[in-house]
C-alpha distance (Angstrom), angle and dihedral (degrees) to the residues before:
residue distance angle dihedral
X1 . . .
X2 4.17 . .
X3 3.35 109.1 .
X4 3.67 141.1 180.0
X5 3.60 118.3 -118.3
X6 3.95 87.1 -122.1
X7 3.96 84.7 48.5
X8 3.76 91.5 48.6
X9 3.86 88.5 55.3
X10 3.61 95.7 43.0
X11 3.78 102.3 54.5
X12 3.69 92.4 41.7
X13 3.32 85.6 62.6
X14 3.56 97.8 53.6
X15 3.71 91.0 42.1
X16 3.54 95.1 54.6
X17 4.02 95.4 55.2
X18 3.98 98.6 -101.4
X19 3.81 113.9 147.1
X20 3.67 104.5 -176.9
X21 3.85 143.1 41.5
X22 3.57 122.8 -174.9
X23 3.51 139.1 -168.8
X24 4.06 148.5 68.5
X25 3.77 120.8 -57.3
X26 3.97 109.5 -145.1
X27 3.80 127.8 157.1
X28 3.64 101.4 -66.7
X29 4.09 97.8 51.2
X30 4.09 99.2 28.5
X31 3.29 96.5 109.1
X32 3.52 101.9 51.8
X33 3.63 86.4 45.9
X34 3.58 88.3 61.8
X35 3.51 95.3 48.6
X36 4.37 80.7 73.0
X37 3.59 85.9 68.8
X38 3.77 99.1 61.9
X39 4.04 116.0 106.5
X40 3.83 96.0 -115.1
X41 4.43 85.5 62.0
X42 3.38 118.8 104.3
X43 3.90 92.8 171.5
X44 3.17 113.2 111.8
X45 3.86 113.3 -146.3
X46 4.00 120.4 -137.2
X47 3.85 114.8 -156.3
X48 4.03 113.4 -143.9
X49 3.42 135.4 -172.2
X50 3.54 100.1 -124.8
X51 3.48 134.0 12.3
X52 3.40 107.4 -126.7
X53 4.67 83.0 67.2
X54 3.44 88.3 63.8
X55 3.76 92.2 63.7
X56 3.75 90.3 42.8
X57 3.93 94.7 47.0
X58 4.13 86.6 41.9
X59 3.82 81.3 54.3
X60 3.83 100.7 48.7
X61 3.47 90.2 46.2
X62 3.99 89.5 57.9
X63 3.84 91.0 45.1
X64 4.03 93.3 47.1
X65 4.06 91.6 47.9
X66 4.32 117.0 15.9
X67 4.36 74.9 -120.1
X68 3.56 126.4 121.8
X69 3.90 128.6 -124.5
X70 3.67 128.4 -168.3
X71 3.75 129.4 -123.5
X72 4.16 131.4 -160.5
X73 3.73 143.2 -165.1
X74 3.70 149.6 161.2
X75 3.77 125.3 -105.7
X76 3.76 121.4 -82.8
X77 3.54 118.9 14.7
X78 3.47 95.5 6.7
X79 3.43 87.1 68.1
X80 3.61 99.8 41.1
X81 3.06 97.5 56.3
X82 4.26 91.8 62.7
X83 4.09 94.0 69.2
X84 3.93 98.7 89.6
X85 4.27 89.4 44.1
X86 4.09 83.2 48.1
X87 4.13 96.9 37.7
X88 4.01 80.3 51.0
X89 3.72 92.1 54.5
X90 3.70 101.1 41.0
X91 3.70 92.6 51.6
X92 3.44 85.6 54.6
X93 3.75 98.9 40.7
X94 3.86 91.5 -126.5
X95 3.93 118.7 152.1
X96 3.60 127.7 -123.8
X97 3.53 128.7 133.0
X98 3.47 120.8 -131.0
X99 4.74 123.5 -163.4
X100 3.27 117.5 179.1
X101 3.88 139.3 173.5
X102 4.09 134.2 -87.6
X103 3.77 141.8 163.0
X104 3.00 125.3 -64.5
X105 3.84 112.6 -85.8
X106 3.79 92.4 -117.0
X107 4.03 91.6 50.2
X108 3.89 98.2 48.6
X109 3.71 119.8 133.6
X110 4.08 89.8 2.5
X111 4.50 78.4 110.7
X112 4.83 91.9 -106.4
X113 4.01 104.0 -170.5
X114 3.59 109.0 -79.7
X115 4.28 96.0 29.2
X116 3.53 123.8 124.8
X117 4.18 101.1 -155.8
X118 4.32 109.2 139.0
X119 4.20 85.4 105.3
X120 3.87 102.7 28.6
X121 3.64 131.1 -18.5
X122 3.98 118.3 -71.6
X123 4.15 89.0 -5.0
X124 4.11 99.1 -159.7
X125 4.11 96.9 90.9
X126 4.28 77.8 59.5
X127 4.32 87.2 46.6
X128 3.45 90.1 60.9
X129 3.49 113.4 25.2
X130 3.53 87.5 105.3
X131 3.34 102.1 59.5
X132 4.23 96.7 45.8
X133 3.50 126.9 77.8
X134 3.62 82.4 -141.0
X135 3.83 138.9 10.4
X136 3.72 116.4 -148.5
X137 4.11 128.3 -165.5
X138 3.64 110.4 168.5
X139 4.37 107.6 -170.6
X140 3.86 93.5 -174.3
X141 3.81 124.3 59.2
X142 3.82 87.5 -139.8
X143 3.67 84.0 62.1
X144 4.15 95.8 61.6
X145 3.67 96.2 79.0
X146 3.94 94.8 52.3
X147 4.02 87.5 42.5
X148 3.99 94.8 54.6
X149 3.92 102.2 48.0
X150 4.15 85.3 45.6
X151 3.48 93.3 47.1
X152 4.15 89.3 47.4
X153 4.24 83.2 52.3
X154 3.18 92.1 49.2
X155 3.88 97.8 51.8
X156 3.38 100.9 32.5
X157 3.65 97.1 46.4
X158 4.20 139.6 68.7
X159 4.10 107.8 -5.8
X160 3.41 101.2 -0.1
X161 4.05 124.1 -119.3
X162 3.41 151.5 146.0
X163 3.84 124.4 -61.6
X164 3.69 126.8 -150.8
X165 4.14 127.5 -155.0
X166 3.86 120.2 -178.1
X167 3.72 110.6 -165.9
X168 3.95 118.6 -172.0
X169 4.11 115.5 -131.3
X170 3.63 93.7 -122.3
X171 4.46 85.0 57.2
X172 4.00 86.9 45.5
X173 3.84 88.1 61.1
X174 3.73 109.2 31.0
X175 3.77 130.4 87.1
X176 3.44 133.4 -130.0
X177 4.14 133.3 159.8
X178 3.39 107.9 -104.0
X179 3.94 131.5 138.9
X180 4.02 118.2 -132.2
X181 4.20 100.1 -118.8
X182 3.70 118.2 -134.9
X183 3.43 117.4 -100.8
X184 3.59 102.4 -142.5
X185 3.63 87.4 59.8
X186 3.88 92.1 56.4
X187 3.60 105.0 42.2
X188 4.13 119.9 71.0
X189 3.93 128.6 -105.7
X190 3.84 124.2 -108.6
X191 3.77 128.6 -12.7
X192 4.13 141.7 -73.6
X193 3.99 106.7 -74.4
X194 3.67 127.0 -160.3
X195 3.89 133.9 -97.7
X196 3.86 95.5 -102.5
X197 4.23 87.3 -138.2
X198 3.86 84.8 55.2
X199 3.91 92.6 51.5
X200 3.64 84.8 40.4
X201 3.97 100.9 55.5
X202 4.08 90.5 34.7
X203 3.79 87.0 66.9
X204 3.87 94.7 43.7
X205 3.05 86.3 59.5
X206 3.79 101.3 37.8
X207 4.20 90.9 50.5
X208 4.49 87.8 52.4
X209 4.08 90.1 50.7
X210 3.57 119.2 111.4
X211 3.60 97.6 -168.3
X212 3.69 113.1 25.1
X213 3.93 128.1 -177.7
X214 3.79 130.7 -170.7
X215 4.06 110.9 -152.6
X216 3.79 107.0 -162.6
X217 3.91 115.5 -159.7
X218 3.36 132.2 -174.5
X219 4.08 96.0 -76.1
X220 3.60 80.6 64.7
X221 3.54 85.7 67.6
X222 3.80 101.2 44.3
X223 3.95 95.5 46.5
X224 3.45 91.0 53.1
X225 3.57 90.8 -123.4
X226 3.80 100.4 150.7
X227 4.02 104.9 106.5
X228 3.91 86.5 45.1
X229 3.86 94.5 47.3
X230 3.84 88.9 48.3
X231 3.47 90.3 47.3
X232 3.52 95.0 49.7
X233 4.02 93.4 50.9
X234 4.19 88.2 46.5
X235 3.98 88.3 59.7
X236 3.50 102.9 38.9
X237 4.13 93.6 35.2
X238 3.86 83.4 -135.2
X239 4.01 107.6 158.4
X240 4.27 113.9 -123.9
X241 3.40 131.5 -131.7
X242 3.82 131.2 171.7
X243 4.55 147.1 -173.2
X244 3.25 126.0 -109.6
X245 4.12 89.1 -85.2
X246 4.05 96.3 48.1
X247 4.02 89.2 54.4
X248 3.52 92.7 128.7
X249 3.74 106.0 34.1
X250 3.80 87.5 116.3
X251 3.41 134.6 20.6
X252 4.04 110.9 -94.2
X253 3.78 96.5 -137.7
X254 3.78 91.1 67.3
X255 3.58 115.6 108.3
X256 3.71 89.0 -135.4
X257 4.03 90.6 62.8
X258 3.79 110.8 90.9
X259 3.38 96.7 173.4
X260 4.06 147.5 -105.7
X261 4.16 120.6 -37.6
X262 3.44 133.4 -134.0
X263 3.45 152.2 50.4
X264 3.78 89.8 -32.2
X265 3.83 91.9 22.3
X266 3.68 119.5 118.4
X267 4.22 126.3 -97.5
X268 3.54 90.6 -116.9
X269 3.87 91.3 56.1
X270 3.54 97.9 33.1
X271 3.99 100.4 46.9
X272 3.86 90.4 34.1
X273 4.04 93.4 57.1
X274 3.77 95.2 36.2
X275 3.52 89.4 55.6
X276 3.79 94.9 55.7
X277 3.67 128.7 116.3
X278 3.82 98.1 -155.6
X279 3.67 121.4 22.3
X280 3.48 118.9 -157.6
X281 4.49 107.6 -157.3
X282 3.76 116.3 -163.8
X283 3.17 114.7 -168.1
X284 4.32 95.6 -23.8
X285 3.29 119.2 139.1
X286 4.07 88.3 -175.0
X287 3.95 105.8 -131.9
X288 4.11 110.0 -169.1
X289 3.62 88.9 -100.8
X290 4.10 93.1 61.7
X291 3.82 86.5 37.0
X292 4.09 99.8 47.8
X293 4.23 84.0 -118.8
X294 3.81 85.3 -52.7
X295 3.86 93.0 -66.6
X296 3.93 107.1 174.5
X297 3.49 109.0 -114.2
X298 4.28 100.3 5.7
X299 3.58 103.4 97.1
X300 4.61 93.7 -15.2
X301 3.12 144.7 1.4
X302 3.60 121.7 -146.8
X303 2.74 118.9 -161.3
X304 2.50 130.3 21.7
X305 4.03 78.8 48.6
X306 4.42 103.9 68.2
X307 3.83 108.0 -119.2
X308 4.00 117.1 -142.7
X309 3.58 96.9 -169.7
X310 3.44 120.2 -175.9
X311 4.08 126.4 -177.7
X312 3.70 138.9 138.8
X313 4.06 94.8 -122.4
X314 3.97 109.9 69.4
X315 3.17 89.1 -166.6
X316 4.20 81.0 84.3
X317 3.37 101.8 52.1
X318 3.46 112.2 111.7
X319 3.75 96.6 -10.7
X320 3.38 100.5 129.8
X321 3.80 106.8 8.6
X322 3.78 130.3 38.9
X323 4.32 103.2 -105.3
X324 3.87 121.9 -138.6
X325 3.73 91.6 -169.0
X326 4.34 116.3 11.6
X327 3.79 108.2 -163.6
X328 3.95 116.3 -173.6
X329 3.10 110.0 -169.4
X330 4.06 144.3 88.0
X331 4.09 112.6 -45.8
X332 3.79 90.6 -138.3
X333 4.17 104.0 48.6
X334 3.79 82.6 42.4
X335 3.25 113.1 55.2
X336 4.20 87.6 42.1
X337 3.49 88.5 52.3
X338 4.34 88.3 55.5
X339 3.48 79.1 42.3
X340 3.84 94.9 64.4
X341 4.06 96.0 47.4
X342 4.22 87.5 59.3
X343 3.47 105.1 89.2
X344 3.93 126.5 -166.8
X345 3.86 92.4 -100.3
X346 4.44 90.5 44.8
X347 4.57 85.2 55.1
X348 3.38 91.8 43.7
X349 3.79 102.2 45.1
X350 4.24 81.5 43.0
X351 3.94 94.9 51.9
X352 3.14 86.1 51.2
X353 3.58 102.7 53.7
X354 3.68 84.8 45.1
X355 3.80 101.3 80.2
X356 3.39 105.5 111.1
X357 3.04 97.2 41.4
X358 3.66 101.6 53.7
X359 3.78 89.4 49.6
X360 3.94 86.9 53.1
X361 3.63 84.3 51.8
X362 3.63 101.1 57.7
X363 3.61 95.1 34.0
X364 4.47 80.2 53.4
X365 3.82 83.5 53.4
X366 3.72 97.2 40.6
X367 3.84 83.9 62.3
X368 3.33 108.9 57.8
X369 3.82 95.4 41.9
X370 4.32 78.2 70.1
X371 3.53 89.1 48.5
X372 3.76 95.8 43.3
X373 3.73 105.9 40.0
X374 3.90 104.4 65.4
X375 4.02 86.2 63.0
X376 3.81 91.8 35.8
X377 3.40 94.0 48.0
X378 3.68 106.5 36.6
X379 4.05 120.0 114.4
X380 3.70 95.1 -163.4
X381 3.41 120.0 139.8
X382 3.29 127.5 -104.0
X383 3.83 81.9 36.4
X384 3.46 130.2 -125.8
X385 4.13 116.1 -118.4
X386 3.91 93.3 -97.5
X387 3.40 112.1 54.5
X388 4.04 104.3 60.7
X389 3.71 75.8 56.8
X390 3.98 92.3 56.3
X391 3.60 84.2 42.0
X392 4.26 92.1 50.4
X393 3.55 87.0 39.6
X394 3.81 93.1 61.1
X395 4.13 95.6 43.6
X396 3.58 98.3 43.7
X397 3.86 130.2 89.9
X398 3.57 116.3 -102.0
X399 3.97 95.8 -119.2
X400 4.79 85.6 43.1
X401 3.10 111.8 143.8
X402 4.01 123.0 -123.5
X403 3.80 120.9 -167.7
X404 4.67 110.4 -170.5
X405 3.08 126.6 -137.6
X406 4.14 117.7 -148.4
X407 3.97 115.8 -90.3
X408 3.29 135.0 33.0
X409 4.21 96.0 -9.8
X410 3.72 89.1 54.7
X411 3.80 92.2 55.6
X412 4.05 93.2 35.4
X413 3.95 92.6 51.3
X414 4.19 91.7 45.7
X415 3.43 93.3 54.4
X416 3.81 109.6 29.0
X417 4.40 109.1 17.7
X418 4.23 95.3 74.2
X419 3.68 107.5 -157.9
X420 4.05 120.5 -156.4
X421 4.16 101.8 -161.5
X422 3.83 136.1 48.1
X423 3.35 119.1 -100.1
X424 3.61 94.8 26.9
X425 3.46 104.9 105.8
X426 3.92 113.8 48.9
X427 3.70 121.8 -178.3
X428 4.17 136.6 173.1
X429 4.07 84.7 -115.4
X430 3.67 100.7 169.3
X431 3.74 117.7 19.6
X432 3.55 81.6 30.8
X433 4.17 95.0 -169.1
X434 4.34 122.2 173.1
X435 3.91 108.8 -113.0
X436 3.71 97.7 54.7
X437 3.34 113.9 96.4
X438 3.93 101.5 62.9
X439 3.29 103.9 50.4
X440 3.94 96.5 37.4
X441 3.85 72.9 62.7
X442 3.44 90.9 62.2
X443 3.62 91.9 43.8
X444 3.81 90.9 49.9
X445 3.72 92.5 50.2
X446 3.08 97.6 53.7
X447 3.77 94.6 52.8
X448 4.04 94.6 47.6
X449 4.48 100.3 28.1
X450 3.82 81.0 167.1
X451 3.92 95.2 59.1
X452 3.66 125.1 72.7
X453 3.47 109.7 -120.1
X454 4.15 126.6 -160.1
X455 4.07 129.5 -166.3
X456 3.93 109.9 -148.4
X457 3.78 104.5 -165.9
X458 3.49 143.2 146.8
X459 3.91 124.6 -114.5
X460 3.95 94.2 -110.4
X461 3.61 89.8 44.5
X462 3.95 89.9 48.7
X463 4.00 90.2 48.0
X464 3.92 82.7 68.8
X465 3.86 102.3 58.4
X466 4.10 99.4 19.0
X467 3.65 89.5 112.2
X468 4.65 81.0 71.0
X469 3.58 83.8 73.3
X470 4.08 86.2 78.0
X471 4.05 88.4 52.1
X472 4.04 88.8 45.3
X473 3.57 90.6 49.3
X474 4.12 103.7 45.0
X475 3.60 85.4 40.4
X476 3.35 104.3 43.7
X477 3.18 102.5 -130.8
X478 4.42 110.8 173.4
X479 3.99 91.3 -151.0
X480 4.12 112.5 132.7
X481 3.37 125.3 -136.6
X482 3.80 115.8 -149.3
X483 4.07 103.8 -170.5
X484 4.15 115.2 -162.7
X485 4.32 93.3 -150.9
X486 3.76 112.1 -160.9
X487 2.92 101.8 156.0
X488 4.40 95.4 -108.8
X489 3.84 150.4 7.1
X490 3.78 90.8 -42.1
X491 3.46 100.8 178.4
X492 3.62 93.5 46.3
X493 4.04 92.0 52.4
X494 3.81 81.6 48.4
X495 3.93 90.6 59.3
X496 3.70 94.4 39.3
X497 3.76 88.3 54.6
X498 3.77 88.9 55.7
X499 3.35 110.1 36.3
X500 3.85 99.9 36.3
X501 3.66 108.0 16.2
X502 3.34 101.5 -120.3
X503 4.03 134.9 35.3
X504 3.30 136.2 -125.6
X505 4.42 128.5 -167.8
X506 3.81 97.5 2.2
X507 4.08 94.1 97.3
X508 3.38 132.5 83.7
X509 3.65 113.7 -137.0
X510 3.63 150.6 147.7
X511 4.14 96.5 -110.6
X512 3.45 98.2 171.7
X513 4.35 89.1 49.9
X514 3.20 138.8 35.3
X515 4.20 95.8 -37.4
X516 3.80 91.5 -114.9
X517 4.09 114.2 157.4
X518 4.07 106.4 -90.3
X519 3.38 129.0 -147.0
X520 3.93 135.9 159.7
X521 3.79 123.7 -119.2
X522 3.36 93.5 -95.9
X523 4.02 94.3 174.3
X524 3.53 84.0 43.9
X525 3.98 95.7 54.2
X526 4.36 89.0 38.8
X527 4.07 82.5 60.6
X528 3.98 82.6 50.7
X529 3.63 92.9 63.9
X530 3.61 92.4 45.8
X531 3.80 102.3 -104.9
X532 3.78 132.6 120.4
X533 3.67 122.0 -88.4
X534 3.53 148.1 -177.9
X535 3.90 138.6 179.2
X536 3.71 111.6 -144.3
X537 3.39 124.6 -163.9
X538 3.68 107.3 163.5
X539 3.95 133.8 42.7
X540 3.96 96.7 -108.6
X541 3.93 88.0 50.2
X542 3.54 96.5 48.7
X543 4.26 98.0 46.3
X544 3.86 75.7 42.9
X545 3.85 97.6 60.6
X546 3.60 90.8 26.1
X547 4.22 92.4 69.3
X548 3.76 86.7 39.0
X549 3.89 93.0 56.2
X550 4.04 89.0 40.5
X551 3.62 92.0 62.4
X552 3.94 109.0 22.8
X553 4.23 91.3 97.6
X554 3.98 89.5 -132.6
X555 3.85 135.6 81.7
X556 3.81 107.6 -76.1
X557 3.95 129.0 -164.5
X558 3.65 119.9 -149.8
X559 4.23 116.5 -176.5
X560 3.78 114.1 -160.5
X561 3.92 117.1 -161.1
X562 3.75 100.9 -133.5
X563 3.72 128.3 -168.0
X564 3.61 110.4 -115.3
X565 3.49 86.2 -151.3
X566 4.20 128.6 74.7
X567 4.47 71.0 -5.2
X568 4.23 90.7 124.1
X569 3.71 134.9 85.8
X570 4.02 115.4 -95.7
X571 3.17 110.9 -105.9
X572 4.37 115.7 -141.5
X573 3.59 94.6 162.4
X574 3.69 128.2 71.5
X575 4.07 129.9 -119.6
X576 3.93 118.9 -158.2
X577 3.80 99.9 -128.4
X578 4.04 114.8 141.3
X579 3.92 118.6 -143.7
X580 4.18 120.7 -132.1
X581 4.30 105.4 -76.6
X582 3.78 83.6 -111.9
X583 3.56 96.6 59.7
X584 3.74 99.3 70.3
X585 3.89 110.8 170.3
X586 3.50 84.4 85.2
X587 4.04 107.4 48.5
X588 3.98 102.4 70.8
X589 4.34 90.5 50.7
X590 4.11 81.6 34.2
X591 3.96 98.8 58.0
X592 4.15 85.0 37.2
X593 3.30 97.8 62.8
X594 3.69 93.6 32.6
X595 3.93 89.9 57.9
X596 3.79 76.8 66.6
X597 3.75 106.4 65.7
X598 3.86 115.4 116.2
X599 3.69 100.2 -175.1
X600 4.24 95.3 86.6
């Protein structure tokens, strides 16, 4: 059939399952925009307010559902302004896939508003290279069809990631015959399986530990490993731990679950894992916030702890701790095939040697529900980070949906906001940027409309994506925003404080008046949009508005006064960052714990 080049995008789209398309049409991507419109689309096409969201909201959308959405934009900075929302998802090996427009193929390097071309002509496939599994610039509509099903293997296929497709303005309008190819037939059968031997030693080794820990990362997650990693821990009585991404992995009312690790982990988690003789990683790829900077003995110890470390990129293996067993392969098929080489008589001889350690495990536990509760559980007003999230916790469905923000939520909702299903908790672990949570909302929402789905998020993170509420609104899309106001960058004034003594730029504050704590009516500028909103400023207010928002059918704003103040996550685990030679309170404890680092 002769198709457009905008045609040829648009139906392979719809062919290939994807539901949504976001983004801003401008001069450089209008006609494939239009191409949405034709009878034969079944995209439906999602209008942000700034480019960079329709990354993010392509990205929740992954996270919520293990399904793809597509993102657009125009040339220039339209496209620019995508790299954070695709560094986020690469770091977290998220899939969305990402087409944007260029010049035309004949005007290339000649310097067409909105091209970048002193080093090489049209320079944004180099911006972003980085941040893509794969860049893609097709220069002959016959080419399209090819591109699309190899940039849907690419995504969709091995560690996951974001995929990129330039496609000139003179391709979006042109015609060529060319047939849209099936996408079953191009993409491979089945997943990565282990090396039997591997499998074979890892359980050895797993069946002689004393004091066994499973650390689920995100992979966990994205394999769909979380029955067989739960299974796994049940048999062997091995405690679990997880990151920021593999929140989630198991159910955080089992007795096995000790908690997250880190430097905003919990003590449970942190003192339970580093005290582990074999460590079993699923999916981890152990960044030095997960690994307390690699600290011997904060949040692991390796060695001389034995690391079974399985993950799909091998490029992980042994990166940043010595492995006793390296597994690449998928999370799921391998931890079911350990599963089958544990007989009845192998768990039962394990639980059994596992006394202790379970009883150090719940005593671990029983310790940092002291610490934890008096934040969790006060009702002081302004309130401190934890206890709207006791408060969501107890209003929300059991399979909600929560999408982070960076700061002081992130850290609050890892250690204190227990989640019970996969995929329920979704968080910017890695690249960790402000403006993600909302609309990865949206995205999420949109990918499970029979879910209830909750963004946790500071006010200065908020202040970076409030323009969404527009999208939510004309859309309407039921997500609930939940916003933490203290009046500033929190966290970062909390890190200043320590590392430097002081802080500067992380307040808001009237510094041409009086210096009192600023903040904009953000309740006031939600009704502005036209969506719901309430300013709570006690606990019976906000479960109140929270049940109202849950069930109102329409996107709902909730502002929380929070204490700037004891607001932040506690933080068990340790984070290699040196304070200014003149600031020495901090050097002698600095070059201590630095004396501990494993990773060099």
């Amino acid at each position: 059939m002769r198709l457009t080049g905008g045609e040829i995008v648009a139906q392979a789209l719809t062919e290939y399952g994807i539901e949504y398309i976001a983004g801003i049409p401008g001069h450089g991507n209008w006609s494939l925009t239009d191409a949405f419109l034709q009878d034969d689309c079944k995209v439906k096409f999602i209008q942000v307010m700034h480019e960079q969201s329709a990354i993010h909201m392509a990205d929740g959308y992954y996270r919520a559902s293990g399904k793809p959405m597509a993102a657009t934009t125009s040339v220039g900075p339209g496209a620019t302004n995508t790299v954070i929302g695709l560094a986020t998802a690469y770091a977290d090996s998220t899939s969305v896939f990402f087409i944007n427009g260029s010049p035309s193929t004949y005007m290339k390097g000649h310097g067409v508003m909105q091209e970048i071309e002193r080093q090489q002509e049209n320079s944004f496939p180099r911006m972003i290279e980085e941040v893509t599994k794969r860049s893609y610039s097709p220069i002959r509509v016959e080419e399209i069809p090819f591109t699309m099903h190899r940039a849907f293997n690419t995504m969709m296929t091995g560690r996951r990631g974001p995929v990129h497709i330039e496609l000139p303005m003179d391709l979006q309008c042109e015609t060529a015959d060319v047939q849209i190819h099936e996408l079953d037939k191009r993409m491979p059968i089945g997943v990565c399986h282990p090396d039997p031997v591997a499998v074979r030693r890892a359980v050895e080794l797993l069946l002689s530990a004393k004091r066994p820990v499973i650390c689920a990362g995100g992979g966990a997650i994205t394999a769909e490993a979380s029955e067989a990693l739960t299974k796994l821990a049940e048999r062997l009585g091995a405690a679990v731990s997880f990151t920021w991404n593999g929140k989630g992995a198991i159910t955080e009312d089992h007795e096995l679950c000790v908690g997250a690790v880190g430097q905003t982990g919990t003590s449970s988690g942190n003192s339970i894992t580093a005290s582990a003789d074999v460590v079993v990683s699923v999916g981890c790829r152990f960044t030095d916030w997960s690994a307390s900077s690699y600290a011997q003995g904060v949040s692991f110890s390796i060695p001389p702890g034995k690391l079974i470390h399985i993950d799909l990129d091998p490029h992980e293996i042994g990166k940043n701790y010595p492995t006793e067993v390296g597994i690449v392969a998928d999370a799921r098929v391998t931890l079911e095939a350990m599963l089958e080489q544990i007989t009845d008589l192998h768990s039962s001889n394990a639980l059994a040697m596992r006394e202790k350690f379970l009883k150090d495990v719940a005593a671990a536990k029983a310790e940092w529900e002291v610490m934890l509760a008096p934040r969790r559980d006060s009702a002081e007003s302004p309130f401190t980070s934890q206890h709207p999230l006791q408060v969501l916790r107890e209003v929300l469905d059991n399979d909600g949906i929560v999408t982070v923000g960076s700061g002081n939520t992130q850290g609050a909702v890892k250690q204190s906001f227990p989640v019970y299903h996969p995929r329920t908790h979704l968080t910017s672990g890695s690249f960790s940027p402000m403006g993600w949570a909302f609309p990865a909302a949206l995205g999420a929402k949109l990918a499970c409309p029979d879910k209830q789905v909750v963004a946790i998020l500071g006010d200065g993170d908020f202040m970076m994506c409030a323009q969404e509420m527009g999208v939510a609104v004309m859309h309407n899309i039921p997500v609930v925003i939940l916003v933490q106001n203290n009046s500033g960058y929190m966290s970062i004034r909390g890190g200043q404080r320590k590392f430097q003594g002081r802080h500067i730029g992380s307040e808001f504050n009237l510094h041409a008046g009086n210096g009192e704590p600023y903040t904009a009516d953000i309740t006031a500028m939600a009704k502005s949009f036209g969506m719901h909103s309430v300013k709570a400023e006690n606990s019976d207010d906000l479960r109140a508005a929270l049940i109202d928002a849950l069930t109102l059918g329409e996107p709902a704003l909730i502002e929380a006064t929070t204490s700037r103040d004891a607001a932040g996550p506690f933080t068990p685990g340790w984070w290699d960052f040196p304070s200014p030679a003149y600031y020495e309170k901090e050097q002698e404890a600095y070059a201590e714990m630095r004396a501990l680092e494993q990773h060099m």
